[in-house]
Structure formats: structure tokens, C-alpha cells
C-alpha positions in Angstrom: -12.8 -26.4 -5.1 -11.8 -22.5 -6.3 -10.0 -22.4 -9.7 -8.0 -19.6 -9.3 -6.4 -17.6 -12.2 -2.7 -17.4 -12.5 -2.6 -13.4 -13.9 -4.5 -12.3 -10.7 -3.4 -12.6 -6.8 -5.5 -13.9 -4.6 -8.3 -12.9 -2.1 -8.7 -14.0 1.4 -12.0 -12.5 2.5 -11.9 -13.4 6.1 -15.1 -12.1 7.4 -17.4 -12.7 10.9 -18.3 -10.9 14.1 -16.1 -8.7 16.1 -13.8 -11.0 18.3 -14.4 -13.7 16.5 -10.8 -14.4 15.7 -10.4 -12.7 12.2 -7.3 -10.6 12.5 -5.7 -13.6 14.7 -6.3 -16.0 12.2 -5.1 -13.9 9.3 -2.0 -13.2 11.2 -1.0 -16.5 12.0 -1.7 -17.9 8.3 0.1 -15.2 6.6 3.7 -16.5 6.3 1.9 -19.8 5.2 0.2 -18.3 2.6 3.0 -16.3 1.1 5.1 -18.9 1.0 2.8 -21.5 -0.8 1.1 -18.7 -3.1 3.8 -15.6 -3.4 3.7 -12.3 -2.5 0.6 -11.4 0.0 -0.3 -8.4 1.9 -1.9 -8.7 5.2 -4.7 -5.8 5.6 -7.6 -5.5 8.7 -10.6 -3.5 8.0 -9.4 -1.9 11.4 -6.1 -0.7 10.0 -7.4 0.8 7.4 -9.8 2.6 9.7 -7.1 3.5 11.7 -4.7 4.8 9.3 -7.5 7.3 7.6 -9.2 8.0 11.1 -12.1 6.4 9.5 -14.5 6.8 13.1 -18.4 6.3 11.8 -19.6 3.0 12.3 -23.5 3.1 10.8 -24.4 0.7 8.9 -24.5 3.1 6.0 -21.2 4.3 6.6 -19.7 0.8 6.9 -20.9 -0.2 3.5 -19.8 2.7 2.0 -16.3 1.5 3.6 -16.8 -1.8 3.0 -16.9 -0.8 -1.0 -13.9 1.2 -0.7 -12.1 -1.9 0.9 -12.7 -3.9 -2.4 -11.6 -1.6 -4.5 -8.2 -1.3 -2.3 -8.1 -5.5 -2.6 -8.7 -5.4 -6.9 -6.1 -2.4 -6.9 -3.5 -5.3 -5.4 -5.1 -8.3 -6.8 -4.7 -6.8 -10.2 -0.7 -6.8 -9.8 -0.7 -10.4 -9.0 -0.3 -9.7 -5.4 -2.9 -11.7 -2.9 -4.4 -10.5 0.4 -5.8 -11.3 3.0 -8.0 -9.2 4.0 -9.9 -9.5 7.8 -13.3 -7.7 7.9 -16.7 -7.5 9.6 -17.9 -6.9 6.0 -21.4 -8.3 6.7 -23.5 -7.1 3.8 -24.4 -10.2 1.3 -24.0 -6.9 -1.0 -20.9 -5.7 -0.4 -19.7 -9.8 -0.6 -21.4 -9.8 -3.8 -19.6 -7.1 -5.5 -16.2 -9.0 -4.2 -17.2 -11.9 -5.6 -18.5 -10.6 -8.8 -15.1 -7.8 -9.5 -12.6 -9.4 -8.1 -11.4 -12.6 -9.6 -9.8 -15.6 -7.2 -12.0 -14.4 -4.3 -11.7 -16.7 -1.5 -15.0 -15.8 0.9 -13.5 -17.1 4.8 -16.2 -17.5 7.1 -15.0 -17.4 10.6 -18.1 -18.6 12.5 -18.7 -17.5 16.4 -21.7 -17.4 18.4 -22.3 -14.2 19.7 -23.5 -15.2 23.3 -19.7 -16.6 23.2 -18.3 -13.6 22.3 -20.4 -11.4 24.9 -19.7 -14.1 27.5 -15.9 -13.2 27.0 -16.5 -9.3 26.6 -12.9 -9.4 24.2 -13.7 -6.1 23.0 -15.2 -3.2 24.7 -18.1 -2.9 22.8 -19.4 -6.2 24.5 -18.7 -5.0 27.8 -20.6 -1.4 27.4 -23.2 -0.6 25.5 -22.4 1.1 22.6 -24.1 2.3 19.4 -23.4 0.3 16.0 -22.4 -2.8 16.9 -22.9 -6.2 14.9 -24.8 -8.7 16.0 -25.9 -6.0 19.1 -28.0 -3.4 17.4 -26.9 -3.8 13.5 -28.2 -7.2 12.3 -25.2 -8.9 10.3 -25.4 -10.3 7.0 -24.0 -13.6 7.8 -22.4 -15.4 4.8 -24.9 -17.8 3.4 -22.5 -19.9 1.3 -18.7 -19.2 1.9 -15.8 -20.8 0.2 -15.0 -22.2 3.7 -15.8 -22.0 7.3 -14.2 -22.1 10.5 -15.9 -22.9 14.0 -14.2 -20.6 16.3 -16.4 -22.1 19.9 -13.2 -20.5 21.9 -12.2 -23.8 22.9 -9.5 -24.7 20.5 -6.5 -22.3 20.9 -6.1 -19.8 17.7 -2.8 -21.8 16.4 -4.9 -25.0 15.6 -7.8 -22.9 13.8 -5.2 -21.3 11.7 -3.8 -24.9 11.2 -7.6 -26.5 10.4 -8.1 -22.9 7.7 -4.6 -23.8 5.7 -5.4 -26.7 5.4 -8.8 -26.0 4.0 -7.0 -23.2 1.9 -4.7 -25.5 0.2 -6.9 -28.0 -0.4 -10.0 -25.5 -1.8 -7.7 -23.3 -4.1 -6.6 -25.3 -7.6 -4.7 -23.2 -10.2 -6.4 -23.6 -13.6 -4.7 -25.4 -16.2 -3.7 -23.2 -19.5 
């Protein structure tokens, strides 16, 4: 169980390979969320990438980005507002400084296997080869010991993984007693 802090929000690190289900699953628990925990942002390292036309993806680059995306989250978590935040994000370091700066950080762990994900070819990068890819050419990070884990084997539809992770939420995230 994760004590979490009444005077911060909370973070929803929801990290794993491309396709894996991330930005799905953060999606469908967010009304969820807000409703059991207050108010909550919803944020994908791929907006964010988007909406400053962010377009290097080297691994040097990405942490770079990847530290930039936890100071955005302690910026909001600091008001007492909680995200959730769906990110590749797979540097132990960049999950360390998270963890280490930003108080009520939940790590999410959405776990594929990447002969899965190539077997579908979800995303283009799977279906062509191109540079800078996790889990292609750019060896992930994988989470050694997240808060919680979910299996995502692409035979359970995305409604009951997001069912089986607020579950897990709720039952993993204890307010502390003052």
C-alpha cells in the first residue's frame, strides 16, 4: 500500500512500450479517478510532443523530455491537482527522479510483450523500420518494481484492464492519517 499525502495531488505514472495500451487505459480510468480522488488532469507524453512539436526521439533526447515531463507533473501535483500521466518513460533514472521529487507517485506498469505488439503492427513504427524505437533498437528500462502492474496479452478487451487497474488503484492508494 502507497500512503499518499493529503496537501499534494496524485501521480499516475503509467509507463510501458509503445501500444501497449497506456493512453487507452488512462483514458478510460480518468472519470474514475477524478471522481474518487478530485480534480485530475489527463496528459500523454505524446500530447505534450505534439503540442511543442517536440520530433527527436534519441534516447538522449527522450530523457531530456522525460525530465521536463516531471517537472510539468510536480508543477500540478504541487496545487493538489493529480495526473495521470501515460509515458514510454523507460529510464530507471528518469523514474527515480519521479519517485524521489514528487510526493504520492504512483509508478503503473502496463506490461506487453513486444513480439505481441509487433505481431499486431498498432503503430507504424512496428510495421516499418524506423530509427529510435523502444524495445526495437533503444533497449527500455523496464520498471523493476512498480507500484502495480497490468498484463495487457491483447486478449482481454481494454474496458476490463482499466477495470482490473482501479481496482488495484483503490485498493494500493491509503490517505495518511494526521
Amino acid at each position: 500500500m502507497k500512503k499518499i499525502n493529503k496537501e499534494y495531488g496524485i501521480l499516475l505514472w503509467i509507463t510501458g512500450l509503445s501500444g501497449s495500451g497506456k493512453t487507452t487505459i488512462s483514458k478510460l480510468i480518468f472519470k474514475d479517478f477524478k471522481r474518487n480522488y478530485g480534480p485530475t488532469v489527463l496528459i500523454s507524453g505524446d500530447d505534450i510532443r505534439n503540442i511543442f512539436n517536440l520530433k527527436s526521439y534519441d534516447k538522449k533526447t527522450r530523457l531530456l523530455i522525460g525530465k521536463k515531463y516531471v517537472k510539468l507533473c510536480k508543477f500540478f501535483i504541487n496545487q493538489k491537482i493529480n495526473v495521470i500521466f501515460s509515458v514510454a518513460g523507460l529510464f530507471h533514472e528518469l523514474r527515480k527522479i519521479a519517485k524521489k521529487s514528487i510526493p504520492n507517485y504512483c509508478e503503473i506498469y502496463i506490461k506487453t510483450n513486444i513480439v505481441d505488439l509487433k505481431r499486431k503492427k498498432k503503430k507504424i513504427f512496428y510495421r516499418k523500420k524506423i530509427q529510435n524505437v523502444w524495445g526495437l533498437d533503444i533497449k527500455p528500462e523496464l520498471p523493476k518494481n512498480p507500484d502495480i502492474t497490468i498484463n495487457n496479452t491483447f486478449k482481454v478487451n481494454m474496458n476490463s484492464l482499466s477495470n482490473e487497474l482501479i481496482k488495484k488503484i483503490t485498493k494500493n492508494l491509503i490517505y495518511e492519517k494526521k
